[in-house]
NUZAKOL-494061 format. One record per residue (C-alpha): residue number from 1; residue in three letters; y, x, z. Coordinates in pm, whole numbers. Layout:
NUZAKOL-494061
+-------+-------+--------+--------+--------+
| kelum | guvex |  north |   east |     up |
+-------+-------+--------+--------+--------+
|   NUM |   ALA |      Y |      X |      Z |
...
+-------+-------+--------+--------+--------+
END
This chain:
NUZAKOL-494061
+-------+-------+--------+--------+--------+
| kelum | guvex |  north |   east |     up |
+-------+-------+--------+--------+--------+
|     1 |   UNK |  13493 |   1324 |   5198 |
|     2 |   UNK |  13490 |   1462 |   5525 |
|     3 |   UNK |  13764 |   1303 |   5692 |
|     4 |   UNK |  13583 |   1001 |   5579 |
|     5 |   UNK |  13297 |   1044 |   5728 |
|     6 |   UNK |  13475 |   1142 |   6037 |
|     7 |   UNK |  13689 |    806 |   6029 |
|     8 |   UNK |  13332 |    559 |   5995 |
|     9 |   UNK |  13181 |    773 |   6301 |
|    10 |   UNK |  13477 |    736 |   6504 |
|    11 |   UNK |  13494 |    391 |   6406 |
|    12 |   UNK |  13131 |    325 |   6530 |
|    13 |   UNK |  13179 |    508 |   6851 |
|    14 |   UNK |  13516 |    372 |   6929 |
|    15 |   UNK |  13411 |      2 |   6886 |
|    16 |   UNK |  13055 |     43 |   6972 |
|    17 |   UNK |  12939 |   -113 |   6651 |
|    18 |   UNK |  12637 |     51 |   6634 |
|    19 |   UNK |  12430 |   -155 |   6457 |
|    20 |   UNK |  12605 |   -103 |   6185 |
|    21 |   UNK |  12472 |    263 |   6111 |
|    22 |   UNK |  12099 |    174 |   5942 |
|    23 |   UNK |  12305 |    -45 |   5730 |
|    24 |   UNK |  12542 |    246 |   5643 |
|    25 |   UNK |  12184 |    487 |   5655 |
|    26 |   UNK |  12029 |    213 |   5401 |
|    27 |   UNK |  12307 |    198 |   5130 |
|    28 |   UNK |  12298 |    583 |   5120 |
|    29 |   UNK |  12006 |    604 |   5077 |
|    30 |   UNK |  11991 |    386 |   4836 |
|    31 |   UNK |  12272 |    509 |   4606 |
|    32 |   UNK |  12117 |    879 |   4674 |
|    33 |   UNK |  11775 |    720 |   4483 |
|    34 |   UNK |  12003 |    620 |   4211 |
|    35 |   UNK |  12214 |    909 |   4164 |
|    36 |   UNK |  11895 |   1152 |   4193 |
|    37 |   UNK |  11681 |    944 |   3948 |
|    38 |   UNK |  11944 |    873 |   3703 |
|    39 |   UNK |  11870 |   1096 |   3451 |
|    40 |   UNK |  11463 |   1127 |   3454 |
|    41 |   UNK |  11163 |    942 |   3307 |
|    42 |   UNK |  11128 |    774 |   3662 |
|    43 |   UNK |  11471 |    623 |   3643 |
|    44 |   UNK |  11348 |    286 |   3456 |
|    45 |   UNK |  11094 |    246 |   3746 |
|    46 |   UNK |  11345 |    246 |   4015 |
|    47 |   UNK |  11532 |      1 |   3846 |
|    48 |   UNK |  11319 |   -246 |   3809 |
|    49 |   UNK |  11310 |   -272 |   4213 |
|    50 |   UNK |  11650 |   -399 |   4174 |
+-------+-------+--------+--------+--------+
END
């Protein structure tokens, strides 16, 4: 997981594609939410956003 996340941030800083990291910020974010709500009485109200 690590070298992973090394490879995207030397990808963004290499090619300057910066814009690119809220998008990247946004989807974890996002599958965070999912993963963390999963398995409580919340979950079916987070889904329904989707």
């Amino acid at each position: 997981m690590d070298n992973k996340l090394a490879m995207i941030w030397d990808f963004l800083k290499v090619r300057k594609k910066w814009w690119l990291t809220p998008i990247i910020m946004f989807i974890l974010l996002l599958s965070a939410l999912i993963v963390i709500t999963q398995g409580s009485a919340a979950a079916p109200f987070v889904y329904t956003l989707f």
